[in-house]
KEKE-3310 file (N, C-alpha, C; in steps of 0.2 Angstrom, whole numbers, plus 5000, padded with zeros to 4 digits):
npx = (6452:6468:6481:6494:6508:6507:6504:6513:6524:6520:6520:6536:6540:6535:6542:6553:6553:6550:6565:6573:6568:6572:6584:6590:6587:6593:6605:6606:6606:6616:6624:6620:6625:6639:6643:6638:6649:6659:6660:6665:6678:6674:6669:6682:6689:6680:6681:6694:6697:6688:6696:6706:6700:6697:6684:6668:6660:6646:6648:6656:6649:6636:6644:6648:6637:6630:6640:6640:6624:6625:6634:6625:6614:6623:6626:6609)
npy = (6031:6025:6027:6014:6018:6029:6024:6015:6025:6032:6020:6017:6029:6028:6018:6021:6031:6023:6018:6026:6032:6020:6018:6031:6029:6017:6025:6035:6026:6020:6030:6033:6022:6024:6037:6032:6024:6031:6041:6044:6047:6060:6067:6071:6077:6088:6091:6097:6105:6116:6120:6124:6136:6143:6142:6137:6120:6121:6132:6131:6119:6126:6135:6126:6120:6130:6133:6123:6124:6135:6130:6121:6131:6137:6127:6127)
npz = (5609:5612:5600:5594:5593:5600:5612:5613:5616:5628:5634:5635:5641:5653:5658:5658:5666:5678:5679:5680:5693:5700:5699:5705:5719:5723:5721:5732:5742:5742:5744:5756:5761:5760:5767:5781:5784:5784:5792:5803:5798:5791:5802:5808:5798:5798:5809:5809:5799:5802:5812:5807:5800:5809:5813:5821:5821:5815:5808:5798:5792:5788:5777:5770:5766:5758:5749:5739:5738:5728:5718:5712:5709:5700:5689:5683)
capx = (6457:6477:6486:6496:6513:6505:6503:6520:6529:6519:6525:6544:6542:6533:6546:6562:6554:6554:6573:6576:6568:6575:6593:6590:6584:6601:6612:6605:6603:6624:6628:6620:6630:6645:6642:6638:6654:6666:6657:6670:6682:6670:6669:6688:6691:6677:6686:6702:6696:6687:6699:6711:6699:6696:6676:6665:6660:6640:6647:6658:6640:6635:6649:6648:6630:6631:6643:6634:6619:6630:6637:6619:6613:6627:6622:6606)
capy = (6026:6028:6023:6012:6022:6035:6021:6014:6030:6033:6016:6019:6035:6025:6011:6026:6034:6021:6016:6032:6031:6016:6020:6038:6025:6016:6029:6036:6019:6020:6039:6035:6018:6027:6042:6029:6019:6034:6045:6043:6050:6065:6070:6072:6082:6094:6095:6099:6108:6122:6122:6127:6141:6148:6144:6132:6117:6122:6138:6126:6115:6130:6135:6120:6122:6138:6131:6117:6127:6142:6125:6118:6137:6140:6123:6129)
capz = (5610:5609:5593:5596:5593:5606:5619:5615:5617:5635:5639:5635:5646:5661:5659:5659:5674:5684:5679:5683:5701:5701:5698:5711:5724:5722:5722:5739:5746:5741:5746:5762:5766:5762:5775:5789:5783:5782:5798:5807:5796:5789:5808:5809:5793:5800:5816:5809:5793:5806:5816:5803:5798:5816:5815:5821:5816:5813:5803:5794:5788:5785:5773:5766:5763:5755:5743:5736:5733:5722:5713:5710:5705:5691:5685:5680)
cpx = (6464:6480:6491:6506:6514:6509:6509:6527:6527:6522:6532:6545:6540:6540:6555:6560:6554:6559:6574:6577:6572:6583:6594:6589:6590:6607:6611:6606:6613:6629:6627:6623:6638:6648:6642:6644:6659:6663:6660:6677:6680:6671:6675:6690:6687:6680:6690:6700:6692:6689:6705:6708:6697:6689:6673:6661:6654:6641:6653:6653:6640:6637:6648:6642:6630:6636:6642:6628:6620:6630:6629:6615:6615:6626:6616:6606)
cpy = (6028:6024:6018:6014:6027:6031:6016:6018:6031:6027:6014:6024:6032:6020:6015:6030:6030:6019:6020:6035:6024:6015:6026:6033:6021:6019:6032:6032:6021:6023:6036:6029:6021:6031:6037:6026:6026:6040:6047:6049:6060:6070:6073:6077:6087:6096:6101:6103:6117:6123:6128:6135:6145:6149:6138:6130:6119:6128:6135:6123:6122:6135:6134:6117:6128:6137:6128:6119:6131:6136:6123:6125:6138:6133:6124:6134)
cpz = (5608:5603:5597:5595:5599:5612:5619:5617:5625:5640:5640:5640:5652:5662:5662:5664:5680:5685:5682:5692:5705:5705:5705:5719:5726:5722:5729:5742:5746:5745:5754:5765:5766:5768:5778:5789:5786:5789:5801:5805:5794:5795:5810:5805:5796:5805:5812:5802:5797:5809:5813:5802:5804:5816:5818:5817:5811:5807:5798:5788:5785:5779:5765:5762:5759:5747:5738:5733:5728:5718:5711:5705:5697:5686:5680:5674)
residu = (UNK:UNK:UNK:UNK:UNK:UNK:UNK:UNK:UNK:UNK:UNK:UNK:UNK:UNK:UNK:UNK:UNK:UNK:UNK:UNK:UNK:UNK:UNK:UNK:UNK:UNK:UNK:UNK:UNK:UNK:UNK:UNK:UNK:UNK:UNK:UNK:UNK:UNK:UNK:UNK:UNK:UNK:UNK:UNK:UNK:UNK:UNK:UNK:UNK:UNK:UNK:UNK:UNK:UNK:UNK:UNK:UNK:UNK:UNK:UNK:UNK:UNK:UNK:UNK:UNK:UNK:UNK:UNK:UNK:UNK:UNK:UNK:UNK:UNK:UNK:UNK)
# end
């Protein structure tokens, strides 16, 4: 049987992980109205941001990608 210290600590942890999925659920749900909202704009900078650099746009993404993960890397 769980003491009851045990089984209140287990329940602060279930109750902070679902805030947690909660709040993650909420910030996607946010990120990705923004993207559909701002689309339009994102499209234009990528234009004109790889044109600038003499590549296209997919080797742009790709860039762009690459960079993000380095930034996520040195975080750890």
């Amino acid at each position: 049987m769980l003491s009851l210290p045990s089984f209140d600590n287990q329940r602060l942890i279930f109750h902070a992980a679902r805030q947690t999925l909660r709040k993650a659920e909420m910030a996607r749900l946010a990120v990705h109205e923004w993207l559909n909202y701002h689309d339009f704009e994102l499209e234009e900078w990528k234009n004109k941001t790889a044109s600038e650099l003499g590549i296209s746009i997919s080797e742009l993404e790709q860039k762009l990608l690459a960079a993000a993960q380095r930034q996520l890397k040195d975080k750890e």
